[in-house]
C-alpha positions as CSV (number, residue, x, y, z in Angstrom):
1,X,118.2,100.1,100.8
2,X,114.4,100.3,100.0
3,X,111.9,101.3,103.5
4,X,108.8,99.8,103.3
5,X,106.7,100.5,106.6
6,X,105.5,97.2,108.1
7,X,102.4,98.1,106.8
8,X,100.4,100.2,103.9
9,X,97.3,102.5,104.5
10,X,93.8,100.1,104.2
11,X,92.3,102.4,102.6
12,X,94.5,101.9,99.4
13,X,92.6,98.4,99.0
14,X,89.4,100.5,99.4
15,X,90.8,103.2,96.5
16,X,89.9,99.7,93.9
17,X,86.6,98.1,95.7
18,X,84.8,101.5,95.8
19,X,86.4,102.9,92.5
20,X,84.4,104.3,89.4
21,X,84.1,102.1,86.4
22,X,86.5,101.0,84.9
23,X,89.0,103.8,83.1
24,X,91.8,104.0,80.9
25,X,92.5,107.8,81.8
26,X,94.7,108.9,84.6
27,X,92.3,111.5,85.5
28,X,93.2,115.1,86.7
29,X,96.9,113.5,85.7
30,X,98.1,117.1,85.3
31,X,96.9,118.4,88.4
32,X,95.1,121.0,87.6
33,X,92.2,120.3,89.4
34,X,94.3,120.3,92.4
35,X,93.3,116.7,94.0
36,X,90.5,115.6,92.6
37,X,90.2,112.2,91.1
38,X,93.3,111.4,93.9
39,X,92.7,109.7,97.6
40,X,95.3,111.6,99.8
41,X,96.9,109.8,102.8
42,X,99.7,109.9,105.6
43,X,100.3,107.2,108.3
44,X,102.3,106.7,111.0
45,X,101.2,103.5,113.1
46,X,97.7,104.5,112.0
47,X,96.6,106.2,108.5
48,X,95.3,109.4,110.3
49,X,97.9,112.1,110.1
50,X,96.9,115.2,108.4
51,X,98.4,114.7,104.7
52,X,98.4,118.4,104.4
53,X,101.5,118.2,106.1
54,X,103.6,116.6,103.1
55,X,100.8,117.0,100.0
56,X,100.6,119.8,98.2
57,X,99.7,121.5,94.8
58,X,102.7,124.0,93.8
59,X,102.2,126.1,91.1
60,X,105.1,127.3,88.4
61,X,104.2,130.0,86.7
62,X,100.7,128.8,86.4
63,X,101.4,125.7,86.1
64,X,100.0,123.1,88.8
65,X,101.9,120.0,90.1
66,X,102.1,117.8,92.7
67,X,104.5,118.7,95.6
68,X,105.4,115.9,98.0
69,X,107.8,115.4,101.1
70,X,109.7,112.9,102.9
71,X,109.5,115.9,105.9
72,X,110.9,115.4,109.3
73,X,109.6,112.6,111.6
74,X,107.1,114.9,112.2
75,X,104.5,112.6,114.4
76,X,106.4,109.7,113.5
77,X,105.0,109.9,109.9
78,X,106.5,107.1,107.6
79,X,103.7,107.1,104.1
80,X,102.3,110.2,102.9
81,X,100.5,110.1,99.3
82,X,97.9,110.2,96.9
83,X,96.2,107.2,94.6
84,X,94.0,106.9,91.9
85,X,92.4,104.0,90.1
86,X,93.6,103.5,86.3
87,X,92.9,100.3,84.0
88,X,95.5,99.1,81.6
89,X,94.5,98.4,77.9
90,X,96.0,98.5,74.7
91,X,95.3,102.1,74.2
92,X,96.2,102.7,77.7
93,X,99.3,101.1,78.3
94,X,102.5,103.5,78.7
95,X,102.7,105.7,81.5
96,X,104.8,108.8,81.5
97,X,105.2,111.6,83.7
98,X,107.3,114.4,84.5
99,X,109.7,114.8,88.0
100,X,111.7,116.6,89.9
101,X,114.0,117.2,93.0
102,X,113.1,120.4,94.7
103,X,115.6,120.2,97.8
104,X,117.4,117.2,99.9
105,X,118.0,118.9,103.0
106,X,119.7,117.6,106.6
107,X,116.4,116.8,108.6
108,X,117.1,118.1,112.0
109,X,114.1,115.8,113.4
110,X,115.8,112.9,112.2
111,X,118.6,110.5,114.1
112,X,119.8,109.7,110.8
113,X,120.6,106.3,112.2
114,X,118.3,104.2,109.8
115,X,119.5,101.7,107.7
116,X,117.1,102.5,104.6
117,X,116.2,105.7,102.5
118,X,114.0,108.0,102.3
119,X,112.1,108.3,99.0
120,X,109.7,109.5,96.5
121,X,108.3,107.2,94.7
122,X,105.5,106.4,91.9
123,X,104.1,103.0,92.3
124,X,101.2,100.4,90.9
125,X,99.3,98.1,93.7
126,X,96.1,96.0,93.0
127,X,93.5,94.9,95.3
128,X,95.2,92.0,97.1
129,X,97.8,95.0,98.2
130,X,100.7,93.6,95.8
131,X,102.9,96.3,94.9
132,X,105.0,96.7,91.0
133,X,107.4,100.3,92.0
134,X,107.7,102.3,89.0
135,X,109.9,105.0,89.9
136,X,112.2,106.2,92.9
137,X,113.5,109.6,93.6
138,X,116.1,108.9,96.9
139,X,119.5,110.9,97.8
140,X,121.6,109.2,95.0
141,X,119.6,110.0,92.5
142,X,116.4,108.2,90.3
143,X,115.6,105.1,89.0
144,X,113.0,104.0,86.7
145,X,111.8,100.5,87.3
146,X,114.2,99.9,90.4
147,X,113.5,96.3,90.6
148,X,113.7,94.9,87.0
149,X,110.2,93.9,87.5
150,X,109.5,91.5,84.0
151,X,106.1,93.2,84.5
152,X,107.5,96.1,83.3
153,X,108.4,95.2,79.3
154,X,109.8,98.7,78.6
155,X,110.9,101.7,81.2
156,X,113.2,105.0,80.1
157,X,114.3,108.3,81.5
158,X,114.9,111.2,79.6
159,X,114.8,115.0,80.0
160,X,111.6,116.4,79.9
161,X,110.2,119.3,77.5
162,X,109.5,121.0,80.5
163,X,112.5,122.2,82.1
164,X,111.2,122.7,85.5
165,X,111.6,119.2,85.6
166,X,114.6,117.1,86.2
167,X,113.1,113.7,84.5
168,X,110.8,112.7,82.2
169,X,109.9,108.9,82.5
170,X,108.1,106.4,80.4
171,X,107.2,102.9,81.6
172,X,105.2,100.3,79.5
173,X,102.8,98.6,81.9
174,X,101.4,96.1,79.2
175,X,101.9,92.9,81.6
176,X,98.9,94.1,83.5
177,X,96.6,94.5,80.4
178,X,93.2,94.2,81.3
179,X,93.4,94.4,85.6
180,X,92.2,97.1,87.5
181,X,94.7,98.7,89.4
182,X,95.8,102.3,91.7
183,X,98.8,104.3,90.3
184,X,100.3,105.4,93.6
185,X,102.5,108.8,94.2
186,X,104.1,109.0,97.4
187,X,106.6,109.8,100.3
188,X,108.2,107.1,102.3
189,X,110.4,108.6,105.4
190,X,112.8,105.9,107.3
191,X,114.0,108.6,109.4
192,X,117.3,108.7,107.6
193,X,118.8,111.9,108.6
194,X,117.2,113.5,105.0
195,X,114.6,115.2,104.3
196,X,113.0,115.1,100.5
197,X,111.1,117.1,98.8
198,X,110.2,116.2,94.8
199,X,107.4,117.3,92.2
200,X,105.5,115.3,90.1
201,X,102.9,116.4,87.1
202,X,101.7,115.0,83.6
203,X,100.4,111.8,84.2
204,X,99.4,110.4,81.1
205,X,98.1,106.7,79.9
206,X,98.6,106.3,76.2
207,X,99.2,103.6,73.6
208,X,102.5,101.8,72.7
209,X,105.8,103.7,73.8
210,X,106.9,105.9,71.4
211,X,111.0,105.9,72.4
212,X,113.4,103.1,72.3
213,X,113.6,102.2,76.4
214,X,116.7,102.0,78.1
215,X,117.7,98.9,80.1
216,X,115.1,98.4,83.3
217,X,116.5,100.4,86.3
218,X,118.7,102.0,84.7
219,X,119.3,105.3,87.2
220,X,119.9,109.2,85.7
221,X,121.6,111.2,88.3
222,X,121.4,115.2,88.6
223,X,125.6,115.8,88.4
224,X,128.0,119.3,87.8
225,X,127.3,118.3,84.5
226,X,123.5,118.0,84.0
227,X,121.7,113.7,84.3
228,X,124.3,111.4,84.3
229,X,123.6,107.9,83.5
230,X,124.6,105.4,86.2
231,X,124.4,101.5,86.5
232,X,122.4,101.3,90.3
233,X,122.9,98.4,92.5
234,X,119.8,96.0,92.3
235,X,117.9,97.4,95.1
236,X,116.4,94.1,97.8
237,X,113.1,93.7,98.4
């Protein structure tokens, strides 16, 4: 079951009114710029935790990425993540990126007595604050488009080129053509016993998607035997 805190950071409506023109770029989508071009944020009651504490760049080798965590309840932190404005356009339209599952540890700070999830998660929201979720990395595994949003005409997971990564995902995001939006990368924590900790790097924006989608929300589990695909339980609201 999906945690949603009763409330999102109000600077994430701020991200779109005091945003750049208009782009089609997801800029610094790779990271290796560390931050820049990305608002970072982490809330509990109030957006003004340290995001330090869950947001990082982690490098590979020399390669940068994006390092996020669902922690402990660490100051009762429930949102920690970063957001960038991107405009959707018929040369912009697919979004891809690479992910991965670092650890899904026992998190002593938690009761583990929630009824949701933790999870990491990639996600659209526009300027009245209504949210299309892309992608979800919880215990059981990820799903691409976990909602069957009709937004979303075309979403698939695959393995990525780079194997550092356990998913590469592609989601066409055509049905917001033209609005100006924030692609949002984040941790949720609903104090679920768990603690998560995933990566996330190559954000690109690019024309129509070049591989036959599989069916929305379709999940691909890490197994003994490398991503399984499994038919996922339509996740509520």
């Amino acid at each position: 079951m999906r945690f949603m805190p009763g409330f999102f950071p109000a600077t994430l409506a701020a991200t779109l009114a005091i945003a750049a023109p208009a782009r089609g770029a997801v800029v610094n989508g790779d990271f290796s710029a560390g931050l820049t071009g990305f608002t970072a944020e982490a809330c509990a009651f109030v957006c003004t935790l340290d995001p330090a504490n869950w947001i990082s760049i982690a490098d590979a080798g020399g390669n940068p990425y994006l390092e996020i965590s669902t922690g402990s309840t660490l100051e009762g932190m429930t949102y920690a993540g970063v957001t960038t404005p991107i405009t959707i356009s018929a040369t912009a339209r697919t979004l891809s990126f690479d992910a991965r599952l670092i650890s899904d540890l026992t998190d002593p700070g938690s009761s583990g007595t929630s009824p949701f999830v933790d999870s990491l998660s990639v996600f659209l929201f526009d300027s009245a604050l209504n949210y299309t979720w892309i992608f979800d990395i919880e215990s059981s595994g990820a799903t691409v488009d976990p909602f069957a949003n009709p937004a979303l005409s075309g979403a698939s997971l695959a393995a990525p080129a780079d194997p550092l990564f356990d998913w590469h995902a592609e989601v066409d995001l055509g049905g917001f053509m033209g609005q100006a939006v924030s692609l949002g990368i984040a941790a949720f924590s609903a104090n679920d016993g768990r603690s998560l900790r995933g990566g996330f790097d190559n954000f690109t924006l690019t024309g129509e998607p070049a591989t036959v989608p599989l069916p929305a929300g379709l999940p691909l589990l890490l197994g003994a035997l490398g991503l399984t695909g499994l038919l996922r339980a339509r996740l509520r609201r």
